[in-house]
Predicted model as a PDB file, atoms N, CA, C, CB and O in Angstrom, pLDDT in the B-factor column:
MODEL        1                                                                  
ATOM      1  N   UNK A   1       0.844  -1.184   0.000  1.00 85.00           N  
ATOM      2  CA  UNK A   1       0.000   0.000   0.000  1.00 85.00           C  
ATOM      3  C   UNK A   1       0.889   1.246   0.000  1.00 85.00           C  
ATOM      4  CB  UNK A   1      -0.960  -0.002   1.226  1.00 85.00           C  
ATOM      5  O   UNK A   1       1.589   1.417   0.998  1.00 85.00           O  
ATOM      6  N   UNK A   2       0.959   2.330  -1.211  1.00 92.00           N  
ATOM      7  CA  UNK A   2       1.557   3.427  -0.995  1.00 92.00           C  
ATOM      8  C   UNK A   2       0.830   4.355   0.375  1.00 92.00           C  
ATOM      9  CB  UNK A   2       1.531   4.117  -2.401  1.00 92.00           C  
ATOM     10  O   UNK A   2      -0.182   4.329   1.075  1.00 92.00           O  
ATOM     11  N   UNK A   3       2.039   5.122   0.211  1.00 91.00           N  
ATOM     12  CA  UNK A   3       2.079   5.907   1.406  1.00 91.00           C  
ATOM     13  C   UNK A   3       0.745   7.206   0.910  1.00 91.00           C  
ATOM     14  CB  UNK A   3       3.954   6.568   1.713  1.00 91.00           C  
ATOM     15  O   UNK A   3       0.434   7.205  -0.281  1.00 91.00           O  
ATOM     16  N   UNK A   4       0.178   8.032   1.665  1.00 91.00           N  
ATOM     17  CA  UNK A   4      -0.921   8.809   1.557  1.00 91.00           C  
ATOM     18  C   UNK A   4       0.194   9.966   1.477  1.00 91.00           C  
ATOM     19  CB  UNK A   4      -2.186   8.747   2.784  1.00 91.00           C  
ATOM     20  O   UNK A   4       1.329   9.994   1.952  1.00 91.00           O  
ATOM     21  N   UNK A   5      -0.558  10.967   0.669  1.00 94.00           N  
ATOM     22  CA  UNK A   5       0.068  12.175   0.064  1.00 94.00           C  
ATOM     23  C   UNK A   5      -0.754  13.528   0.121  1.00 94.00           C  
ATOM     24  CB  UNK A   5       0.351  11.861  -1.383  1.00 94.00           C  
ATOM     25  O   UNK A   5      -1.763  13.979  -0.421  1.00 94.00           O  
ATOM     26  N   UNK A   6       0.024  13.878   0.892  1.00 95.00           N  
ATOM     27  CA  UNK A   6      -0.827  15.406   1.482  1.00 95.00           C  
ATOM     28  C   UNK A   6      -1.123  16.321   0.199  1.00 95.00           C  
ATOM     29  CB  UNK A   6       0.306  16.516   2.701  1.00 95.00           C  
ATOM     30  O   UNK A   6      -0.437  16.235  -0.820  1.00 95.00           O  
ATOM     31  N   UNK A   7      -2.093  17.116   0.319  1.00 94.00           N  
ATOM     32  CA  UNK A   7      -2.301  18.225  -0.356  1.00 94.00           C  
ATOM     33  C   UNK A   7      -1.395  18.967  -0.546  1.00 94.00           C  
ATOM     34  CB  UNK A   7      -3.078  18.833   0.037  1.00 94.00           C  
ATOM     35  O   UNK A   7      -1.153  19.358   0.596  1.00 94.00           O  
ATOM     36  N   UNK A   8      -0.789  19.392  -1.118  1.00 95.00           N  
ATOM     37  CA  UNK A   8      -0.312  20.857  -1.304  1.00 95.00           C  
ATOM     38  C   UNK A   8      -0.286  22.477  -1.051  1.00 95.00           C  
ATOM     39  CB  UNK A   8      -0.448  20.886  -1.975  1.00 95.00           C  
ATOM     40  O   UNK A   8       0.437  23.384  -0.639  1.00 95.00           O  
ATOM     41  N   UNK A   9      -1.399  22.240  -1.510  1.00 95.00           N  
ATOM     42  CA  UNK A   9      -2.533  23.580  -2.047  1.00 95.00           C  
ATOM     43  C   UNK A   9      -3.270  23.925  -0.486  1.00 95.00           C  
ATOM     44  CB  UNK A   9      -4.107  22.891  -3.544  1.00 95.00           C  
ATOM     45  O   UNK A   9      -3.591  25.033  -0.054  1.00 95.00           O  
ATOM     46  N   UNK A  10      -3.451  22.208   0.365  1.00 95.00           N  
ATOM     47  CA  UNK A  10      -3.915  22.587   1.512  1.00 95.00           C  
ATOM     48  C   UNK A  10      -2.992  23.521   2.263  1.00 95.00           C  
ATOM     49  CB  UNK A  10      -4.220  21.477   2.213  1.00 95.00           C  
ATOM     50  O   UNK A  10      -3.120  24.696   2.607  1.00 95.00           O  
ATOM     51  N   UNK A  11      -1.683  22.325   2.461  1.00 95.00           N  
ATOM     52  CA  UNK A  11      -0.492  22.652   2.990  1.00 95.00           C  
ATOM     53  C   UNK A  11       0.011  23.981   3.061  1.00 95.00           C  
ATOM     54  CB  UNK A  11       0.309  22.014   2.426  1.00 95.00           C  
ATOM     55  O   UNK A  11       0.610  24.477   4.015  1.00 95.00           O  
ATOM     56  N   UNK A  12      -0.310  24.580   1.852  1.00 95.00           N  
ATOM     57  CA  UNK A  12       0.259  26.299   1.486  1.00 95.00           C  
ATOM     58  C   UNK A  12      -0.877  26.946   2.566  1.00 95.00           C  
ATOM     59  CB  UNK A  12      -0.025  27.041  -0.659  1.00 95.00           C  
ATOM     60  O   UNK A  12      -0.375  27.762   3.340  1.00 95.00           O  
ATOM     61  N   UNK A  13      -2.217  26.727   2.725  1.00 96.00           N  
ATOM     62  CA  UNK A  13      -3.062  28.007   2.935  1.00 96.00           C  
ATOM     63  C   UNK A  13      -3.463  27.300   4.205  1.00 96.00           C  
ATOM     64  CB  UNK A  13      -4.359  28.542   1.720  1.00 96.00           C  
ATOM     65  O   UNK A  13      -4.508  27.831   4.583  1.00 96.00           O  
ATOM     66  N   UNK A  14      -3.160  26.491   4.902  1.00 96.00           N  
ATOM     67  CA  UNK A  14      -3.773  26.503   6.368  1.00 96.00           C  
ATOM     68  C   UNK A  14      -2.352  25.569   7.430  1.00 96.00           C  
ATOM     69  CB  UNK A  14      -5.694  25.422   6.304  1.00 96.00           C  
ATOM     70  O   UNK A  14      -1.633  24.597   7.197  1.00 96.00           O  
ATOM     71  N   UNK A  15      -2.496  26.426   8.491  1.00 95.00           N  
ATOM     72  CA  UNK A  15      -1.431  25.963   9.402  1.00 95.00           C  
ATOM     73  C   UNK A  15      -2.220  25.401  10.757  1.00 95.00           C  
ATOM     74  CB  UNK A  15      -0.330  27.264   9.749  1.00 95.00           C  
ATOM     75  O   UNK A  15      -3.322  25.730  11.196  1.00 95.00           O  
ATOM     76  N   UNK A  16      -1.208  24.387  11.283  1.00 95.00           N  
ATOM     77  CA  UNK A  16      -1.663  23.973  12.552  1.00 95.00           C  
ATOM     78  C   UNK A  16      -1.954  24.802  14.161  1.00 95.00           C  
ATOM     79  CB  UNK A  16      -0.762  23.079  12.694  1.00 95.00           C  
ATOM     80  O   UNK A  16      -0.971  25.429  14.554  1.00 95.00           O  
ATOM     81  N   UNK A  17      -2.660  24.826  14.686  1.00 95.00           N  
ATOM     82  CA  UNK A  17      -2.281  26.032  15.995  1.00 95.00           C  
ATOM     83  C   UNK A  17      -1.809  24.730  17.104  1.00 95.00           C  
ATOM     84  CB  UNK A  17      -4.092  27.306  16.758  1.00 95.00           C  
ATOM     85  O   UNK A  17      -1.838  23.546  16.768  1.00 95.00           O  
ATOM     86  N   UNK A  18      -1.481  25.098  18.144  1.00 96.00           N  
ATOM     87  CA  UNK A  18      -0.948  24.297  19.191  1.00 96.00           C  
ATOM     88  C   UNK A  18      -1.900  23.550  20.233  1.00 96.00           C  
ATOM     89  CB  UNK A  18      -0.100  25.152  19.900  1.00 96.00           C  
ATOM     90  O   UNK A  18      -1.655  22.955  21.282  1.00 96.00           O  
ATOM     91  N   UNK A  19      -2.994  23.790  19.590  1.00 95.00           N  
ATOM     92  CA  UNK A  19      -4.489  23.078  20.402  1.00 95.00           C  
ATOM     93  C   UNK A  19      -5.008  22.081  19.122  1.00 95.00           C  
ATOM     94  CB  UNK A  19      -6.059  24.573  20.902  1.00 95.00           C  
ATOM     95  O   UNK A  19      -5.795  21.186  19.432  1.00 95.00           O  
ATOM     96  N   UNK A  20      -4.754  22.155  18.237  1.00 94.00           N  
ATOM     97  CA  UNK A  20      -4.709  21.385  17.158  1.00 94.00           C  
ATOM     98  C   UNK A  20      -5.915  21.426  16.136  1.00 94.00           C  
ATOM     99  CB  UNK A  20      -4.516  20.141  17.639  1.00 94.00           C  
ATOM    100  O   UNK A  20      -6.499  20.533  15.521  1.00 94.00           O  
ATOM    101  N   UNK A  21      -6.058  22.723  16.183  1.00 95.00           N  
ATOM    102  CA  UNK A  21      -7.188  23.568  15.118  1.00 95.00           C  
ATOM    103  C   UNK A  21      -6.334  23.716  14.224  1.00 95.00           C  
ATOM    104  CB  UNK A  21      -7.943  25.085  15.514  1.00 95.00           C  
ATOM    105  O   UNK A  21      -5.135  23.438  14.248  1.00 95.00           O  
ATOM    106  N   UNK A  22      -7.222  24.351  13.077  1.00 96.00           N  
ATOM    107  CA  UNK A  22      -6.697  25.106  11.820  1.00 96.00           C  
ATOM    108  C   UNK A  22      -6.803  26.437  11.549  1.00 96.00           C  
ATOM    109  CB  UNK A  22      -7.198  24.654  10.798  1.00 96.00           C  
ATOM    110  O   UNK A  22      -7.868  27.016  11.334  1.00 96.00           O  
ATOM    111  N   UNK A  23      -5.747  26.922  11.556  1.00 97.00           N  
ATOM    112  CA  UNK A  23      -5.738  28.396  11.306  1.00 97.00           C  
ATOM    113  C   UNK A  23      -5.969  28.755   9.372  1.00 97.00           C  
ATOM    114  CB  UNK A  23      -3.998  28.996  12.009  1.00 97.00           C  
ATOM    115  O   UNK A  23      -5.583  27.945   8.529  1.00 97.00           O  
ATOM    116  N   UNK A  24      -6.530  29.854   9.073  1.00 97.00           N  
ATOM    117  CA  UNK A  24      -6.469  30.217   7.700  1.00 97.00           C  
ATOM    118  C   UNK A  24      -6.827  31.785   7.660  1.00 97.00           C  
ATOM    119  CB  UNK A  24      -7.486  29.287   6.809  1.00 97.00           C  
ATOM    120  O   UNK A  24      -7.226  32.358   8.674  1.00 97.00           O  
ATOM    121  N   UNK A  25      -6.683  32.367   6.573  1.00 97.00           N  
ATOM    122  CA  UNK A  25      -6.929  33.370   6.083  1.00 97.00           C  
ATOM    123  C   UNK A  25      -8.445  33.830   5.509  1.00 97.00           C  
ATOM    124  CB  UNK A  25      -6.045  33.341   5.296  1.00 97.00           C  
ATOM    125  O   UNK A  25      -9.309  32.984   5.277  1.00 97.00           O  
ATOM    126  N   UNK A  26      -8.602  34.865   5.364  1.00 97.00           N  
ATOM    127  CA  UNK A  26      -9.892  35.262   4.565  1.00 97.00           C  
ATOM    128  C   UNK A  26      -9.504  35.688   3.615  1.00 97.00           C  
ATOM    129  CB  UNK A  26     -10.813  36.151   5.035  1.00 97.00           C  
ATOM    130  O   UNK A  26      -8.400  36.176   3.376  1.00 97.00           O  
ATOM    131  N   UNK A  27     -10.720  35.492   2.722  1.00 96.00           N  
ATOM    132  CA  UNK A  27     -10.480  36.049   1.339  1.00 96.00           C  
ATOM    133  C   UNK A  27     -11.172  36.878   1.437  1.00 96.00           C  
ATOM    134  CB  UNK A  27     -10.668  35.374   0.161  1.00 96.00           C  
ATOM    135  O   UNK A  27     -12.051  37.065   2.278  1.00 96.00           O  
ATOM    136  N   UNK A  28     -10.650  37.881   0.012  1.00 96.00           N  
ATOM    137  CA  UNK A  28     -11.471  39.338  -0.203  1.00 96.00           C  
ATOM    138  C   UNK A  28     -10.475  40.172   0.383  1.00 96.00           C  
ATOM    139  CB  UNK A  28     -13.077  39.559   0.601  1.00 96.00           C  
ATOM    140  O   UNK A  28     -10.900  41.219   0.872  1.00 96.00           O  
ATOM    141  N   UNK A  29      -8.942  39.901   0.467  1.00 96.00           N  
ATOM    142  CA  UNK A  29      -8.141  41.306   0.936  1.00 96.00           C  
ATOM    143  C   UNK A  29      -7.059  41.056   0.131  1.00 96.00           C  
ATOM    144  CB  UNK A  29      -7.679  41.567   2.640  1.00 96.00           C  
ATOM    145  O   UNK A  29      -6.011  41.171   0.767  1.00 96.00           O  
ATOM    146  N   UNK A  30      -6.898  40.753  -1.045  1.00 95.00           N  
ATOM    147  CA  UNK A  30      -5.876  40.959  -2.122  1.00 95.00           C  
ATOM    148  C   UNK A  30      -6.258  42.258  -3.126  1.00 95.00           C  
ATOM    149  CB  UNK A  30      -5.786  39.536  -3.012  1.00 95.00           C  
ATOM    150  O   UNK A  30      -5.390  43.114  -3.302  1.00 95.00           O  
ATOM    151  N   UNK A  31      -7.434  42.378  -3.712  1.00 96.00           N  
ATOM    152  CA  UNK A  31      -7.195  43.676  -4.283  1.00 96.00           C  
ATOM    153  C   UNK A  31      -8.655  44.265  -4.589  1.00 96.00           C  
ATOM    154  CB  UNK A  31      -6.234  43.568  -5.629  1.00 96.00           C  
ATOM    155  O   UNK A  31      -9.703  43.706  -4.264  1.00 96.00           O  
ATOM    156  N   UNK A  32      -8.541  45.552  -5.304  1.00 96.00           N  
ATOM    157  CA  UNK A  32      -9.890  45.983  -5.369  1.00 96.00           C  
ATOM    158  C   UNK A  32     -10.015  46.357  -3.834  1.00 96.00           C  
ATOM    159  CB  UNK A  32     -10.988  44.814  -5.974  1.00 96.00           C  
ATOM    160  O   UNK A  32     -11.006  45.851  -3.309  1.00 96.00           O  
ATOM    161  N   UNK A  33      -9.296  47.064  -3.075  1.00 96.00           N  
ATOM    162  CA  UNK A  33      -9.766  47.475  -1.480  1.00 96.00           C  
ATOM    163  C   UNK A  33     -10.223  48.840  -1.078  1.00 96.00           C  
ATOM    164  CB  UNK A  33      -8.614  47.285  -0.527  1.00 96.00           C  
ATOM    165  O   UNK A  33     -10.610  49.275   0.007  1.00 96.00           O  
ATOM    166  N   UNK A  34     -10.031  49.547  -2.568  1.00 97.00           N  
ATOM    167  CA  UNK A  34     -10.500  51.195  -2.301  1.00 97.00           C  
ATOM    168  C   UNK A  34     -11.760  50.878  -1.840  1.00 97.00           C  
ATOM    169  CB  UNK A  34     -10.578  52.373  -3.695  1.00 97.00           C  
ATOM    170  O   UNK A  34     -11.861  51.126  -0.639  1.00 97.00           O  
ATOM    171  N   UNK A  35     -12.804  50.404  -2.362  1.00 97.00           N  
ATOM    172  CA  UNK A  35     -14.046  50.477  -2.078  1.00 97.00           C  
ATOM    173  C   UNK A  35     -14.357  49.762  -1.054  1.00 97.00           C  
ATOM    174  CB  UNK A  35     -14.745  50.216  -3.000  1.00 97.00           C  
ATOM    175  O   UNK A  35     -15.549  49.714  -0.752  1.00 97.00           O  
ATOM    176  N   UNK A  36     -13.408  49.045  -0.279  1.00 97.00           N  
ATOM    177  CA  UNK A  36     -13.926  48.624   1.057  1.00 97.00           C  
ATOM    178  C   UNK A  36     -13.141  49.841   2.181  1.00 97.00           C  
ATOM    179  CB  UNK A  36     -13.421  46.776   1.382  1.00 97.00           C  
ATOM    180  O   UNK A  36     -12.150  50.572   2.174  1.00 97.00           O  
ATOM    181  N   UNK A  37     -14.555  49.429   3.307  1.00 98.00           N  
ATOM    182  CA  UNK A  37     -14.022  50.395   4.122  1.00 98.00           C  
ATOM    183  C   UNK A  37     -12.758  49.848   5.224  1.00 98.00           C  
ATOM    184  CB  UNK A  37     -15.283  50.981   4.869  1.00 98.00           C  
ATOM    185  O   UNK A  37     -12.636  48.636   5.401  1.00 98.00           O  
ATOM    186  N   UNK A  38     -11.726  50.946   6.030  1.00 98.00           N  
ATOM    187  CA  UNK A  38     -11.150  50.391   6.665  1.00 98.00           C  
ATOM    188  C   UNK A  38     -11.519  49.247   7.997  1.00 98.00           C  
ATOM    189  CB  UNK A  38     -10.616  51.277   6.809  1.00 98.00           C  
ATOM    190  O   UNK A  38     -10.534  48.617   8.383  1.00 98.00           O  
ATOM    191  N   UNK A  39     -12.670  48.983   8.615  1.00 98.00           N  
ATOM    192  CA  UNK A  39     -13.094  48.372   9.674  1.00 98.00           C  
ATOM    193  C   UNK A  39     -13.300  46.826   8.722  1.00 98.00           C  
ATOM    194  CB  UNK A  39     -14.515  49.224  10.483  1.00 98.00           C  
ATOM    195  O   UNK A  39     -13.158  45.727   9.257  1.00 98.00           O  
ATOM    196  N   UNK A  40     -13.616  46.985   7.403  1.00 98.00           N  
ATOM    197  CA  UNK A  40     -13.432  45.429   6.634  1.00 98.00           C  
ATOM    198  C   UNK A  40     -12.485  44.877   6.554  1.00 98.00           C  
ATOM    199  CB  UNK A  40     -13.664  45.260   5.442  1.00 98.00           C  
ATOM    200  O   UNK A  40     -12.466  43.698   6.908  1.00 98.00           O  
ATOM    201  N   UNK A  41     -11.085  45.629   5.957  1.00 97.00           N  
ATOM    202  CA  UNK A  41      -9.984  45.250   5.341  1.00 97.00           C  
ATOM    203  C   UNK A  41      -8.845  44.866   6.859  1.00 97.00           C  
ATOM    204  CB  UNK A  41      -9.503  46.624   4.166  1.00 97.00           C  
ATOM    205  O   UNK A  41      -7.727  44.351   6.829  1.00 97.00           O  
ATOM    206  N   UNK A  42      -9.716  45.385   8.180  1.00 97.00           N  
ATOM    207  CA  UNK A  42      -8.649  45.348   8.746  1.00 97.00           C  
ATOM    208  C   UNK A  42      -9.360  43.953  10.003  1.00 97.00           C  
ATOM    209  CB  UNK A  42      -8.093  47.097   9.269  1.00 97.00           C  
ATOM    210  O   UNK A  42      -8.742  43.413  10.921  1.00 97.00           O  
ATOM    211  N   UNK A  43     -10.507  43.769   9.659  1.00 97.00           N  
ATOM    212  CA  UNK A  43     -11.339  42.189   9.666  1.00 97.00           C  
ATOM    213  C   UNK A  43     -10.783  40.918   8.936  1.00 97.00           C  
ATOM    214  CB  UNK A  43     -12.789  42.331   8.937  1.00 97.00           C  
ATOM    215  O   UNK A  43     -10.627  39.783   9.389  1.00 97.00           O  
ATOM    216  N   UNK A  44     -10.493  41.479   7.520  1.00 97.00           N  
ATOM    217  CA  UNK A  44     -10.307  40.215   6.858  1.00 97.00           C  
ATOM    218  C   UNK A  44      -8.943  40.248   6.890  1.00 97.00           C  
ATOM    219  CB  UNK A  44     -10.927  40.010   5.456  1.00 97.00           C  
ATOM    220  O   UNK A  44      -8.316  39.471   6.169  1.00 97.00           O  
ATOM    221  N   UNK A  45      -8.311  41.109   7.694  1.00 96.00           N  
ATOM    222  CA  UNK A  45      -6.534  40.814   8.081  1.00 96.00           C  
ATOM    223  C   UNK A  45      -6.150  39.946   8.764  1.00 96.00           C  
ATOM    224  CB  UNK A  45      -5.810  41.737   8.763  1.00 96.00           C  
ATOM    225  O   UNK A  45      -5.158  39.229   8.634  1.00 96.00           O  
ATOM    226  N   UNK A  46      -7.290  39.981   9.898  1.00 96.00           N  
ATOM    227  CA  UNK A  46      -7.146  39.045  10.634  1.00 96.00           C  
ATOM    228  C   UNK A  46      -6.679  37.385  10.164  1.00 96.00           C  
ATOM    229  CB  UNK A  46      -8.284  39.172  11.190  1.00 96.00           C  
ATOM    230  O   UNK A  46      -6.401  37.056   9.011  1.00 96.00           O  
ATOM    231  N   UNK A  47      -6.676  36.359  11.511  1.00 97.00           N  
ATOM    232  CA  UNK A  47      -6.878  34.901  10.751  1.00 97.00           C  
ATOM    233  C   UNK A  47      -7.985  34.462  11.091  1.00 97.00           C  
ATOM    234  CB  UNK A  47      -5.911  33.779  11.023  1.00 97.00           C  
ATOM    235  O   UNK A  47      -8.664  35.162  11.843  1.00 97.00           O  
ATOM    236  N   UNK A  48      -8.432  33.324  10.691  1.00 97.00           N  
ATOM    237  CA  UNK A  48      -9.625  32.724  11.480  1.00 97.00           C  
ATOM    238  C   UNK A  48      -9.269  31.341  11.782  1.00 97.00           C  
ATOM    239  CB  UNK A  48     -11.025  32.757  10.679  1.00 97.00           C  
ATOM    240  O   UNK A  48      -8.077  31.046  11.707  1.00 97.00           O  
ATOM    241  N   UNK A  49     -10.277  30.280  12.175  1.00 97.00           N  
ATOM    242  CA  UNK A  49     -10.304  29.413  12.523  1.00 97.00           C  
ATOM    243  C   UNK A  49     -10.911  28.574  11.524  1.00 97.00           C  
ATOM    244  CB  UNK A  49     -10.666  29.514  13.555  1.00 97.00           C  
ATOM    245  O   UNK A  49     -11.741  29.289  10.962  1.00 97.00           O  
ATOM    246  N   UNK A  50     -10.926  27.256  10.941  1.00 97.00           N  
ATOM    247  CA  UNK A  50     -11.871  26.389  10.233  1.00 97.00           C  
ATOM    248  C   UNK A  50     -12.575  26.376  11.324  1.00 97.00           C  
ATOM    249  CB  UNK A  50     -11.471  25.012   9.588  1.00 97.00           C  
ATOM    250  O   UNK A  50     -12.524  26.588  12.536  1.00 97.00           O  
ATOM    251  N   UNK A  51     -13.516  25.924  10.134  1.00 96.00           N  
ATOM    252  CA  UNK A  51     -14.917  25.324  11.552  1.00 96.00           C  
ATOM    253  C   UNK A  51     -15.106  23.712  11.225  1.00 96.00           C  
ATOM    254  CB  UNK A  51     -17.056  26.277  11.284  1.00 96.00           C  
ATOM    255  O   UNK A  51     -14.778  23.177  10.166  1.00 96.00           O  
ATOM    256  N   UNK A  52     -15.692  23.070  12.339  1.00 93.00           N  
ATOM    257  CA  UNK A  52     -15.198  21.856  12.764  1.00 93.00           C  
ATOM    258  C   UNK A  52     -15.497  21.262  11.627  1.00 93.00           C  
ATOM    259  CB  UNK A  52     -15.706  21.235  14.003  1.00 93.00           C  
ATOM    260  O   UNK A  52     -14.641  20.507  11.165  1.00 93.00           O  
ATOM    261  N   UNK A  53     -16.807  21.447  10.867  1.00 94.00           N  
ATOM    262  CA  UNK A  53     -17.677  20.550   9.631  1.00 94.00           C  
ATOM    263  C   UNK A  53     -16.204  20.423   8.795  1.00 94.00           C  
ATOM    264  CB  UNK A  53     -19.313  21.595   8.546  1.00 94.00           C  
ATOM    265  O   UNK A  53     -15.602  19.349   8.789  1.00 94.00           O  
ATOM    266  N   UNK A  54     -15.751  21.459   8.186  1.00 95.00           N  
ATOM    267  CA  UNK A  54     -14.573  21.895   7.255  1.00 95.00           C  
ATOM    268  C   UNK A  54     -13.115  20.791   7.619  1.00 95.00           C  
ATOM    269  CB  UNK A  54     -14.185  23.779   7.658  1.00 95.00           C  
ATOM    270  O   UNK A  54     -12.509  19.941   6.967  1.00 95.00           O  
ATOM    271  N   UNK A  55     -12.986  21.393   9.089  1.00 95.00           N  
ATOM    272  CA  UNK A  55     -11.795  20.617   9.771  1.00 95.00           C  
ATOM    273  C   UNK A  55     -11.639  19.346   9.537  1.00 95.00           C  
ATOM    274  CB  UNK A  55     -11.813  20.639  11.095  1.00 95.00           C  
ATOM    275  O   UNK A  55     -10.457  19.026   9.660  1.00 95.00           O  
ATOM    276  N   UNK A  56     -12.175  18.673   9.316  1.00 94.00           N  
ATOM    277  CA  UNK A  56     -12.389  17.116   8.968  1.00 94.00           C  
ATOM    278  C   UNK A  56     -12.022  16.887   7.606  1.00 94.00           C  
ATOM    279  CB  UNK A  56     -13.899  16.599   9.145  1.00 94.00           C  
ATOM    280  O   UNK A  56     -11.265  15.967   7.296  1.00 94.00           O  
ATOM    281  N   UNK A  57     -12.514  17.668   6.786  1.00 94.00           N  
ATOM    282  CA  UNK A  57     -12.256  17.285   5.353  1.00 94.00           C  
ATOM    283  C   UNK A  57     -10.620  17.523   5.279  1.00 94.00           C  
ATOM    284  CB  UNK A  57     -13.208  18.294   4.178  1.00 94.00           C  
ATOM    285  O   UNK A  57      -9.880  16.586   4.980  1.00 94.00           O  
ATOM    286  N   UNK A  58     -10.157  18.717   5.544  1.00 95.00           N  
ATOM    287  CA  UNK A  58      -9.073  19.141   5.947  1.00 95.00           C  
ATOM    288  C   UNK A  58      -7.572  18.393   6.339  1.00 95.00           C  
ATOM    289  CB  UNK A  58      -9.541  19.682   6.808  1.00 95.00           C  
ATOM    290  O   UNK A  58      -6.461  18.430   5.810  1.00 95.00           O  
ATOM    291  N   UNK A  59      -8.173  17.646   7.634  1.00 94.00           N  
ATOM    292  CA  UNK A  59      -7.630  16.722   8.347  1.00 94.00           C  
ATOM    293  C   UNK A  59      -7.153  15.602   7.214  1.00 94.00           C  
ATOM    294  CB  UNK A  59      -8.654  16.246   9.462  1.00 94.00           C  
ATOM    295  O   UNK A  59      -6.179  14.854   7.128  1.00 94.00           O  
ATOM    296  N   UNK A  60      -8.132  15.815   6.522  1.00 94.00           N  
ATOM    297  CA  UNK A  60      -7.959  14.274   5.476  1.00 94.00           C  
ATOM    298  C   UNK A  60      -6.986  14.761   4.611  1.00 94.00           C  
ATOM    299  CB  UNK A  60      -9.461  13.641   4.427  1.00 94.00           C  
ATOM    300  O   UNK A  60      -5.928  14.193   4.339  1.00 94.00           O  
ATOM    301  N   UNK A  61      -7.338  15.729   4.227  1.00 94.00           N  
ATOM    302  CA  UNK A  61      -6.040  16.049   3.072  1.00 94.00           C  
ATOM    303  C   UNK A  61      -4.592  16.536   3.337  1.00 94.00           C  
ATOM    304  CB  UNK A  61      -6.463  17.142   2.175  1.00 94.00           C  
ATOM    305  O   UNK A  61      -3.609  16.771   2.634  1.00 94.00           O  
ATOM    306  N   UNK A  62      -4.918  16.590   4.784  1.00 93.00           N  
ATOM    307  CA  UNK A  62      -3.712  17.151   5.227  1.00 93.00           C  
ATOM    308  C   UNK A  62      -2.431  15.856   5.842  1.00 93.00           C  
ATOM    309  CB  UNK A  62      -4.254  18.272   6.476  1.00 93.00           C  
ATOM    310  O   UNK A  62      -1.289  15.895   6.300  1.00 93.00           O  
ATOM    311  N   UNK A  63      -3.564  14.683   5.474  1.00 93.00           N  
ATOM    312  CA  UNK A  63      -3.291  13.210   6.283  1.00 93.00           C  
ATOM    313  C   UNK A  63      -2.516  13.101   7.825  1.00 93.00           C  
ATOM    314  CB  UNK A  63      -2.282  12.312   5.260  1.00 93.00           C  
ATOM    315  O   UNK A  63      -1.385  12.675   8.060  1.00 93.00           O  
ATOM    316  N   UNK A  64      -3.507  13.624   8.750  1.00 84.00           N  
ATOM    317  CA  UNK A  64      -3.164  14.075   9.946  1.00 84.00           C  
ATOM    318  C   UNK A  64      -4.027  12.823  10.885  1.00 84.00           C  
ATOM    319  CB  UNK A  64      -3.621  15.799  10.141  1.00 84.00           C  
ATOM    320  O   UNK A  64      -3.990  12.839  12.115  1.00 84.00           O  
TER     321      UNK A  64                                                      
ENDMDL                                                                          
END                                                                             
């Protein structure tokens, strides 16, 4: 049986935290930001969390 082979694509855009969630980014703060206001752009700066439904699929591709 070969060995299981992580995502990539996951690998690039979500990191582990030390409680063993998933950290990621929001989208909607690469460009086009004149027309958002500052209280958005400095929201979607932030990171967030997956949510658990997500985390699972995640988990799988991340072969964790």
């Amino acid at each position: 049986m070969p060995k299981m082979k992580t995502r990539s694509s996951v690998k690039k855009r979500f990191t582990v935290t030390a409680s063993g969630k998933l950290k990621r980014r929001h989208a909607y703060h690469s460009h086009i930001l004149t027309k958002k206001s500052n209280k958005r752009k400095r929201n979607l700066c932030a990171y967030s969390t997956v949510s658990s439904a997500d985390a699972k699929i995640m988990n799988e591709l991340l072969v964790r």
